[in-house]
C-alpha positions, 0 to 999 in steps of 0.5 A: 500500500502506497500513499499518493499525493495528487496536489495540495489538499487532495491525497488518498490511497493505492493498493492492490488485491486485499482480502479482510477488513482494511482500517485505514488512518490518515494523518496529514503533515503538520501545516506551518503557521501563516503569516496574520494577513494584513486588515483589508475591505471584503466588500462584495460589491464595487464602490457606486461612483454615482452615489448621492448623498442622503442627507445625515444618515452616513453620518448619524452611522459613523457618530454611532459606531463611535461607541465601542462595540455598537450595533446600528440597524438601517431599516426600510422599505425594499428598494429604497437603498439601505444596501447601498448606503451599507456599501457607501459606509462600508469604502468610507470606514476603510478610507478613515482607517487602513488598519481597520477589517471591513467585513460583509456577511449576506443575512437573507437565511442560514446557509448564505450567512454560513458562506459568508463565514467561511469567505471571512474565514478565508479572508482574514485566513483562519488557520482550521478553517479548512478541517472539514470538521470544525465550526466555522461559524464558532472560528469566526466568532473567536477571531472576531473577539480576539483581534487586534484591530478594529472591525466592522461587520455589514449584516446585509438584508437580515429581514427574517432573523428567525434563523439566528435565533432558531435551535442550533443547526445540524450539519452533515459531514462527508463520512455522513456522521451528524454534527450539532452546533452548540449555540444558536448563530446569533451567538457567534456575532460577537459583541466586541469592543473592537468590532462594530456591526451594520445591519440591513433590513426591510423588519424592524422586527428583526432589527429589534432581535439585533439592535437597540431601538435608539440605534435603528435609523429608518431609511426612507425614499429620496427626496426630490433633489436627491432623486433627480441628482440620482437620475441624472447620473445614471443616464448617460445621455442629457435629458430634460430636468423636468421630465427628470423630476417628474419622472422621480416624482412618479417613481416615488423617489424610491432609488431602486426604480430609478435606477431600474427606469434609467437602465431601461432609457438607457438601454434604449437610447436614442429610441427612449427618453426620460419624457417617453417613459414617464408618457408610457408610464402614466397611461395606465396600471397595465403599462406600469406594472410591465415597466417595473417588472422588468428584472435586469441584472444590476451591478450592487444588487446581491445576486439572490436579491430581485431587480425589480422593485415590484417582485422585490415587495412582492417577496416581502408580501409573500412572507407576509402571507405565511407568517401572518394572513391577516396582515396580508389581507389588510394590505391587499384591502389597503391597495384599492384604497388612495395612498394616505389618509386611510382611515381604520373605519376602512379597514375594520371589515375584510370578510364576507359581508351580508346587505343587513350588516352593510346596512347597519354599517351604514346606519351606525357611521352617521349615527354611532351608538351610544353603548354597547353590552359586554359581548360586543365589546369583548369581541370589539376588543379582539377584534381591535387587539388583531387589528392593531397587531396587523397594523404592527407586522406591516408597519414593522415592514415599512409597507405602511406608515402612520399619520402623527396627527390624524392618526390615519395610515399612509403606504406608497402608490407603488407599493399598491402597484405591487400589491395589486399585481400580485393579487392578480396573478393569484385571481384575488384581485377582484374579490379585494376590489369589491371588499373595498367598495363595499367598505367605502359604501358602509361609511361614506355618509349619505348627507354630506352637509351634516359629515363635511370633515369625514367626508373630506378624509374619504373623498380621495377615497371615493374618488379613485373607486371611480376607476376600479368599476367591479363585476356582479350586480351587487357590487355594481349598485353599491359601487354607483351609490358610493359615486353619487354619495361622491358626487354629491359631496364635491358638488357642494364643495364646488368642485365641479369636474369631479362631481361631474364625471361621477354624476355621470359614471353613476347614473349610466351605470344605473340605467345599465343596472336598474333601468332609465326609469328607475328612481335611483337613476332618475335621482342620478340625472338630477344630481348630473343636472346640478353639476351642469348647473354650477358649470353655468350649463343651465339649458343642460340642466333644464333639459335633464330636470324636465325630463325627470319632472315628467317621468316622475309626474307619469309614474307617481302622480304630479303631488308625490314627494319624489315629483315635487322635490324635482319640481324645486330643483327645476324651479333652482334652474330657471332662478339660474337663468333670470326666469323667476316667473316661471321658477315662482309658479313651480315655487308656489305649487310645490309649497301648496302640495307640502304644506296639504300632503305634509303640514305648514310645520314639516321641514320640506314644506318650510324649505319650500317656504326658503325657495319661495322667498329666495325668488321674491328676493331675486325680484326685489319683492324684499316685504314678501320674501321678508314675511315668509322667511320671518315665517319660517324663522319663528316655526323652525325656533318654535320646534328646533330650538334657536341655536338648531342649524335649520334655525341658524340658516333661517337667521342667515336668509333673513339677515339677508333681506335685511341688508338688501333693505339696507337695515343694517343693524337688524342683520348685523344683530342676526350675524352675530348670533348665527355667527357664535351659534356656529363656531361654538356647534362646529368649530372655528374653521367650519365652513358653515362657521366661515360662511357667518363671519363673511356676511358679519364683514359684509354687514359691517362694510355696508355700515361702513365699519372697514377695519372690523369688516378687513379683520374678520375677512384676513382671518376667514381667507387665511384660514380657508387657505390652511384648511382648504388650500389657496384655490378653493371656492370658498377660499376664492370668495374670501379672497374676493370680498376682502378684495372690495374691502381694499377698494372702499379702502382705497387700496388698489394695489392691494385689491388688484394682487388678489383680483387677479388670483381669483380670476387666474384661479377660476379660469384654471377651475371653471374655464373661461365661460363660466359665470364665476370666472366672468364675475371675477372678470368684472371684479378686475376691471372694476379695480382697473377703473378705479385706478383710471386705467380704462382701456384695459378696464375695457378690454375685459369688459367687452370680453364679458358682454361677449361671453355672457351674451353667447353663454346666458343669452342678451337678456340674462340679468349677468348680461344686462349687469355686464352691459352696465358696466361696458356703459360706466366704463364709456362714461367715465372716458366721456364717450357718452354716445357709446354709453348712452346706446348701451343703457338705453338697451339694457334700460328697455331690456330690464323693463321688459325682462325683470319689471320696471320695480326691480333693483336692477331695472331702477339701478339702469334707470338712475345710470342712463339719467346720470349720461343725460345729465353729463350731457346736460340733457335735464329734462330727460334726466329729470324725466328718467329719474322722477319715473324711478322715484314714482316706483321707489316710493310705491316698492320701498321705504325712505330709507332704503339705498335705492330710494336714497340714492334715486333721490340725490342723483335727483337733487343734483338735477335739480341743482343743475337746473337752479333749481336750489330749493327743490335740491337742497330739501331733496338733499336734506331727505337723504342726510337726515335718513343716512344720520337715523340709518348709519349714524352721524359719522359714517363716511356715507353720512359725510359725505352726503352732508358734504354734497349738501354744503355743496349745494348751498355754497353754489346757490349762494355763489350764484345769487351774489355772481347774478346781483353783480353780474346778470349773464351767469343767471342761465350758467350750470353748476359743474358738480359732478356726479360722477365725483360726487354722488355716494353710492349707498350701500351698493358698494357690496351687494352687486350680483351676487356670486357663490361658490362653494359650500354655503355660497349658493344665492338664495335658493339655488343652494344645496338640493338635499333631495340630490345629497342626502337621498341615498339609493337602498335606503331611505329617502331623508330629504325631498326640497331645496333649501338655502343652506347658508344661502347667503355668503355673498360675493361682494363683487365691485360698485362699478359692476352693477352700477356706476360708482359716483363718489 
């Protein structure tokens, strides 16, 4: 027998013919000590020349690791770059120190975290690293504790720590004799003085089992200069900077899919771009679910490791699901759902749900119970404690976050991206789709008006269930309802675009589902006409609330509830287009049927009442509109209590009507009531609460109280800004109405900075025909007059007339008030021709359209006898302005503004004609009624004493220039009334325009039979009532009629 050697480490035996047992003994020679190599970097991976900096996190490492023995854990979701930054730090120590070992073990499961023992092993050549029968992993740990130099030791990707801390391992040696390590692996990462340890981890549950809480820094996305900074290195072509954030923007900053989208356009150059990318991924779900899939080897990626991002959160989903089920099942709900402000009510049902349980979801979401026996609230609590442990095991994975301040959760889209495709693949994603919507229907409250702020938090919500239409007809259903309980929200808070397209999503799938004649789907056409109501589509609206009058008056008979709840909203559309004829004889006959089917006292019988009067309003029939809503006032104090918000509402419409009358203090007493009523049953920051403070500024501007008006509105605009945002509809009217504040204030610059935020923003929201826009176009124009900037004064006001006439129609009371306003701005550049030809058609129009006793009428009267009177044409001036006094004096009192300004402009022709008795008593009228009405030292006061003076300084003048000079006797005076003459109380009131919530003109606000009648239950609210009615748009003087201070 002979031994044979066959090169180092590789010997055995050779023998010939053997009878018997051979026992065999193998002693290899005695190696020779090695020489300790010197301390080096055993990084896996080459250093990214590409790297970017992330804020202090390297740095917040190394400060930590200045603590001997310190173990520092970077947890964060897959793709976001803990490895990399591991790599970065891992150069970084060894360029601080050459005599420090830089050491990397891969910690994704036992037997690569063995390879990585035994490539350390032959790194910092272990001499028994090469007996088969030694334990590596106790070799390491000893070499580790005794080394002489410093050392840092990377766990990469430690994200189940299970393995380390499971019983010891058994291992198998090549003569198959079993050998059991002593410890568990977690006991051979030593703790050393010398050494420190870098985990990497997508758990922060594991990264507990390994590190103290105060030393786990949690590693989140890029922020978008970090991101683009990425971006740009890794192209190797120069690409658009915008498209580049974009493109980062829509990635989430999430450095993983960046490089993976810059690898794909790189890959692809000069046929793909950074701006084809983002086009392509922004088409839809599909196509960036196959952008993202894609799992191309990258050069820093451990090999196990996936490329895409997508597959990498899908494997950490996958452990999820055999770990904790519950856990996945709440993420997969989570997916359908927009990526933050989740709330937990979404979430709490995730099994099979029965109509009669969804129902009493529905019911206890917008009436919580009070109590609960002792069962319900033992099984609530395990619910809960399950509930909160899921929450923990997605959150320990960084899947999902928590809001500090809401306490709602948040996770990212692509993480949702991720989710959904998986659920795909496995045929659940459907059944998670419906779960979602069935969750969204059994919270979202049916009557917005009273849940504004949940509904808020679950719009976005709602909003993107819009693109996840389900399969089966009972999905269907729940699914259109929700789009209309939707819809029905953003219509009241004017966001028109959405409303519009869920109306209409809602209500074709209802005509699929339920038939073109069901009531669930003629409902959904009159929430669709409502949207085409605030777009200033009336004729569209008109169309499809005709159509559902008579479907309903066929099917139900002309007095069922159903038939005169739509007859009040068509009555709101033809109040739209200037046809109060005819929207008071529906009025009428919608409140006889309430008031004999239901009872004067019924709540849809007074908010018919509240319709009634609006249009009274809308015709200058303030005593009538006055009696009835002082009517309805008294019954709902009588049967609500005083501080009820249908009460408050009331006391808002009628502080209206007051203002309209010029009773100033009889609102302002009202305002304030509605006003603390409000903030003390809502909260400050309400919109119901905000509405009041607008209109107690609108009262105290027309009282001429400008610092207590300018307060109230600085604070209602800053904090619709911070609550709603800087384009907001009810943000914009603040805007607006402190806006004409700064124009009675004399600061124009000031109005004009914010005239033009509000005309640019709802251009931007509403477009360019929409009446809000063109009211905001007359604001701007109105703040050019008054600066003397009259062509572009012009230029925007031509603009109107053009539009309105093309959009309402030449006799649409917008259209005669933007006629006005062409005209003023012709007389103020003396073209009095051009302007006199404008009022006389708008003079003729009003007569013929509203009545020779409406506002509007007698305010175009007293504009075409001031034209008369600049071109010295007494007699027709007088004429004009005696003709509107008759009508004032049989419509309104003394005191009202109308009257008192109908009167001045007649005193100053009086005086124009010498006529200085007849002037001065005229004049004295008005002083005397400013001084019962405003006060001695309102400016308006003031200033009418001043004209007054006027009159008697001139007619004195006069008679001493005749006593010595006889050729003056037949001289006009030269006061003038376009500098003169104060506009009482008109400065406020001009066309009163609303957005919003609470800022509809009166009866024309929220339909609660469109928002709160919510299909599968049953119907709450029938007529059209005036919530909060009144928050006036104050648009600028000149806009109604001629400014003539």
């Amino acid at each position: 027998m002979a031994s044979t050697s066959f090169g180092k480490g590789n010997c055995g035996f050779q023998a010939h013919t053997i009878n018997g047992p051979v026992h065999v003994e193998y002693h290899p020679p005695l190696q020779r000590a090695e020489t300790p190599p010197r301390p080096s970097a055993a990084i896996p991976f080459p250093r990214d020349v590409d790297f970017v900096e992330r804020g202090t996190i390297l740095d917040e490492v190394h400060r930590r690791h200045a603590v001997a023995g310190s173990w520092v854990a970077l947890v964060g979701l897959g793709g976001v770059g803990k490895s990399q930054l591991a790599i970065e730090y891992a150069y970084r120590t060894r360029e601080r120190s050459a005599v420090t070992w830089v050491l990397w073990a891969h910690a994704s499961n036992a037997v690569r975290f063995e390879q990585s023992y035994r490539e350390i092993a032959d790194r910092v050549e272990i001499p028994e690293r090469q007996d088969p029968k030694a334990n590596i992993f106790k070799l390491v740990h000893d070499w580790l504790c005794s080394s002489k130099n410093q050392w840092l030791l990377v766990l990469d990707n430690v994200d189940d720590a299970h393995f380390l801390f499971d019983a010891p391992i058994v291992q198998q040696d090549e003569e198959t004799n079993l050998r059991i390590t002593s410890k568990p692996l977690r006991f051979y990462i030593p703790h050393s003085e010398r050494g420190s340890v870098l985990i990497t981890t997508r758990n922060q549950d594991a990264a507990l089992q390994l590190a103290e809480r105060r030393d786990i820094i949690s590693v989140q996305p890029m922020n978008d200069a970090q991101a683009s900074a990425l971006f740009k290195r890794k192209l190797e072509e120069d690409e658009d900077p915008i498209s580049i954030n974009e493109l980062a923007a829509a990635l989430e900053y999430m450095p993983l899919a960046i490089v993976q989208a810059a690898a794909y356009i790189s890959k692809r150059v000069p046929r793909s771009s950074v701006r084809q990318y983002l086009d392509e991924f922004r088409k839809s779900e599909h196509k960036r679910t196959s952008l993202l899939i894609r799992n191309e080897r990258q050069l820093r990626r451990d090999r196990e490791a996936k490329n895409s991002i997508l597959v990498t959160w899908q494997i950490s989903f996958e452990h999820i699901q055999l770990t904790r089920p519950s856990a996945a099942d709440l993420l997969s709900l989570m997916s359908f759902f927009d990526r933050q402000g989740i709330p937990a009510a979404l979430l709490r049902g995730r099994g099979a749900q029965t109509d009669a349980s969804e129902q009493q979801q529905q019911q206890e979401a917008n009436n919580p119970p009070s109590g609960e026996d002792s069962d319900t609230m033992s099984q609530s609590s395990e619910g809960d404690d399950k509930f909160e442990d899921d929450v923990v095991t997605l959150r320990n994975f960084c899947f999902i976050s928590v809001e500090r301040d809401s306490g709602n959760f948040r996770m990212h889209a692509l993480v949702q991206l991720a989710t959904r495709q998986w659920l795909k693949v496995h045929n659940q994603l459907e059944k998670w789709k419906q779960q979602s919507i069935s969750n969204l229907y059994a919270v979202f409250p049916t009557d917005a008006d009273s849940n504004w702020e949940r509904c808020q938090v679950l719009f976005p919500h709602a909003k993107l269930a819009a693109g996840q239409q389900p399969q089966g007809a009972s999905s269907l259903k729940k699914w259109a309802a929700l789009l209309y309980y939707a819809a029905s929200y953003a219509a009241n808070a004017g966001d028109i675009v959405n409303a519009k397209a869920l109306a209409i999503q809602s209500t074709d799938t209802r005509k699929t589902e339920l038939g073109p004649d069901h009531r669930d789907t003629l409902w959904g056409m009159i929430m669709m006409a409502k949207t085409y109501s605030l777009e200033g589509q009336y004729t569209k609206a008109e169309a499809l609330e005709v159509e559902v009058v008579e479907t309903f008056q066929k099917k139900l008979g002309v007095d069922h509830l159903d038939t005169v709840a739509t007859m009040g909203n068509l009555a709101s559309t033809y109040n739209n287009q200037g046809r109060w004829e005819e929207a008071e004889a529906l009025e009428v006959k919608v409140v006889e049927i309430s008031k004999s089917k239901l009872g004067v006292d019924h709540p849809e019988t007074l908010t018919s009442m509240v319709n009634l009067a609006s249009t009274y309003s809308k015709q200058g029939r303030w005593r009538e509109a006055e009696a009835l809503e002082a009517k309805v006032l008294e019954i709902r104090e009588g049967k609500l209590g005083v501080d009820h918000p249908d009460t408050l509402i009331s006391m808002n419409n009628l502080s209206a009507t007051y203002r309209e009358q010029g009773r100033w203090e009889d609102a302002e007493m009202l305002d304030l009531h509605v006003l603390e009523a409000r903030k003390k049953k809502f909260g400050p920051d309400h919109p119901y609460t905000l509405v009041s403070m607008g209109n107690l500024a609108s009262t105290y501007g027309h009282q001429g109280r400008l610092s207590e008006a300018e307060a109230l509105e600085m604070k209602r605009m800053e904090i619709c800004e911070k609550k709603f945002g800087t384009d907001y509809p009810d943000t914009l009217t603040s805007m607006n109405n402190l806006s004409v504040t700064y124009k009675e204030q004399e600061r124009w610059e000031d109005a004009e900075k914010l005239d033009l935020h509000v005309l640019e923003a709802r251009k931007r929201k509403f477009g360019l025909d929409h009446p809000h826009t063109l009211a905001s176009m007359g604001n701007l124009a109105s703040t050019y007059s008054h600066q003397e900037r009259w062509k572009e004064a012009e230029a925007l006001e031509v603009e109107v007339v053009k539009i309105s006439k093309s959009k309402l129609g030449v006799d649409h009371p917008e259209t005669l008030i933007s006629m006005g306003n062409l005209a003023s701005t012709y007389s103020y550049q003396g073209r009095w021709k051009e302007a006199e030809a404008l009022e006389v058609e708008v003079v003729e129009i009003s007569k013929r359209k509203l009545g020779v006793g409406h506002p509007d009428t007698l305010a175009s009267m007293d504009n075409l006898a001031v034209t008369f009177r600049e071109q010295e044409r007494w007699e027709e001036a007088r004429a004009l302005e005696e003709e509107a006094r008759k009508v004032c004096k049989d419509k309104l009192s003394l005191d009202y503004p109308d009257m008192l300004k109908n009167t001045c402009i007649q005193a100053l022709i009086y005086m124009d004609q010498r006529r200085w008795g007849e002037a001065e008593a005229l004049m004295e009228e008005v002083v005397e009624a400013c001084k019962n009405k405003l006060g001695v030292d309102h400016l308006t006061t003031l200033a009418n004493i001043d004209i007054l003076s006027r009159i008697r300084r001139e007619e004195a003048e006069a008679l001493r220039a005749e006593t010595t000079d006889p050729s003056v006797a037949n001289h006009h005076s030269t006061l003038s009334t376009g500098n003169n003459l104060v506009d009482i109380g008109e400065s406020r009131d001009r066309g009163t325009e609303v957005v919003g919530l609470g800022s509809i003109p009166r009866g024309n606000d929220q339909d609660k039979s469109d928002s709160s009648n919510k299909q599968l239950l049953a119907r709450k609210s029938i007529l059209t009532d005036s919530l909060d009615c009144i928050d006036t748009e104050q648009v600028s003087p000149v806009s109604k009629r001629r400014r003539l201070l």
